[in-house]
C-alpha positions as CSV (number, residue, x, y, z in Angstrom):
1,X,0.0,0.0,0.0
2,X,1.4,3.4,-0.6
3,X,0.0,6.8,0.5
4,X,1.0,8.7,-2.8
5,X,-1.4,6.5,-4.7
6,X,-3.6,5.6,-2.2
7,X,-3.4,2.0,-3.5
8,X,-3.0,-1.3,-2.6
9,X,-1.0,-4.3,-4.9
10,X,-2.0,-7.7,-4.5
11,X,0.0,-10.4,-7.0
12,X,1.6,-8.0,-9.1
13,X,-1.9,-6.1,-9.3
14,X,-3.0,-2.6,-8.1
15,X,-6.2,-1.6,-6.3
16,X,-7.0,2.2,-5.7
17,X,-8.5,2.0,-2.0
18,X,-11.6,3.6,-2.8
19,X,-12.3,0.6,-5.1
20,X,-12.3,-1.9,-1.8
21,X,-15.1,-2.7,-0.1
22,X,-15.5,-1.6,3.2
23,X,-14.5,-6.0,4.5
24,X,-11.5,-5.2,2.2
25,X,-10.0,-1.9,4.0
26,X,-11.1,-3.6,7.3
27,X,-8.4,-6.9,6.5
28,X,-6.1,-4.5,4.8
29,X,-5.9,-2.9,8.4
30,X,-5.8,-6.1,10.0
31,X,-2.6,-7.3,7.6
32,X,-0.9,-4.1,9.0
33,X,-1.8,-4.2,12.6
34,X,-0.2,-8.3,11.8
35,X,2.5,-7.3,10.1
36,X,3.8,-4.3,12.7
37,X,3.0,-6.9,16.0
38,X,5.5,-9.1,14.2
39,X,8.2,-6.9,13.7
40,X,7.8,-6.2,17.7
41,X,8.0,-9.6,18.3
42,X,10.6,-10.3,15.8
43,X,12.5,-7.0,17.4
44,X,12.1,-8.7,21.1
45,X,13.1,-12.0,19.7
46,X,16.5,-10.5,19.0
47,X,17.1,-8.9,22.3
48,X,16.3,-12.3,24.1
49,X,18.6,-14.0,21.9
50,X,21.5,-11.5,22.2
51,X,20.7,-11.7,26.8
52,X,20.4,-15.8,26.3
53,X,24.1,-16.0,24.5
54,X,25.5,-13.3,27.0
55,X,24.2,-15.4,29.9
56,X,25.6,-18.7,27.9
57,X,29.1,-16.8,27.7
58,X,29.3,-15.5,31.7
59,X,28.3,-18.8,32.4
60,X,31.3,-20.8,30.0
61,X,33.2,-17.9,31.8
62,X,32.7,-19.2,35.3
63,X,33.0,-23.0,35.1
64,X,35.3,-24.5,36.8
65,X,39.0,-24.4,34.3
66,X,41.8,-26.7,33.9
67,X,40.6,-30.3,35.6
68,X,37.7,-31.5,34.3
69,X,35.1,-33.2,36.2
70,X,33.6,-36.6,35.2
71,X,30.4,-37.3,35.8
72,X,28.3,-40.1,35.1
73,X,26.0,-39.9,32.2
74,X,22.1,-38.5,32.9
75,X,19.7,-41.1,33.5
76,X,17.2,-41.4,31.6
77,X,18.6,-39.1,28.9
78,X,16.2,-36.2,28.1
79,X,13.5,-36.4,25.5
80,X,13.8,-35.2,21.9
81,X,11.0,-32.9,22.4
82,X,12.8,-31.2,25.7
83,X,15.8,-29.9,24.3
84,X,15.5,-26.7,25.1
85,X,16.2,-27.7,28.7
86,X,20.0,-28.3,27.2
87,X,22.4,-25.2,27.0
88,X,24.7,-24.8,24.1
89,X,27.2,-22.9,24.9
90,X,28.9,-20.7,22.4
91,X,32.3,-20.7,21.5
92,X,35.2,-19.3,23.1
């Protein structure tokens, strides 16, 4: 949608708005309300990923160096769909 034109291109195909009935304009402000409520979300995404590989690298940072500790396998190991309770850590 552009305001210059006041219209709106679906597949490769322009509409003026005052052509669009009034259901039209009504999901053509739904699509945008969508689209900016993902960008948030996309935007807030990001900030918890950069704070979750910070953490991660305090975290490598402060475990114990030089011996390394053995310790006996978890039993019973966790399922696929709980992986997320696992912590990559990043690189050093």
């Amino acid at each position: 949608m552009t305001d210059d034109n006041k219209t709106v291109t679906s597949d490769d195909v322009e509409y003026p708005l005052e052509a669009l009935s009034e259901t039209a304009r009504a999901q053509l402000n739904n699509l945008t309300a969508v689209d900016e409520e993902i960008a948030r979300l996309n935007a807030q995404l990001a900030i918890a990923h950069t704070a979750r590989a910070a953490y991660a690298s305090v975290l490598k940072s402060e475990l114990p160096k030089g011996k390394k500790l053995r310790l006996a396998p978890v039993r019973p190991q966790l399922p696929m769909h709980e992986e997320r309770y696992r912590i990559p850590l990043p690189y050093a």
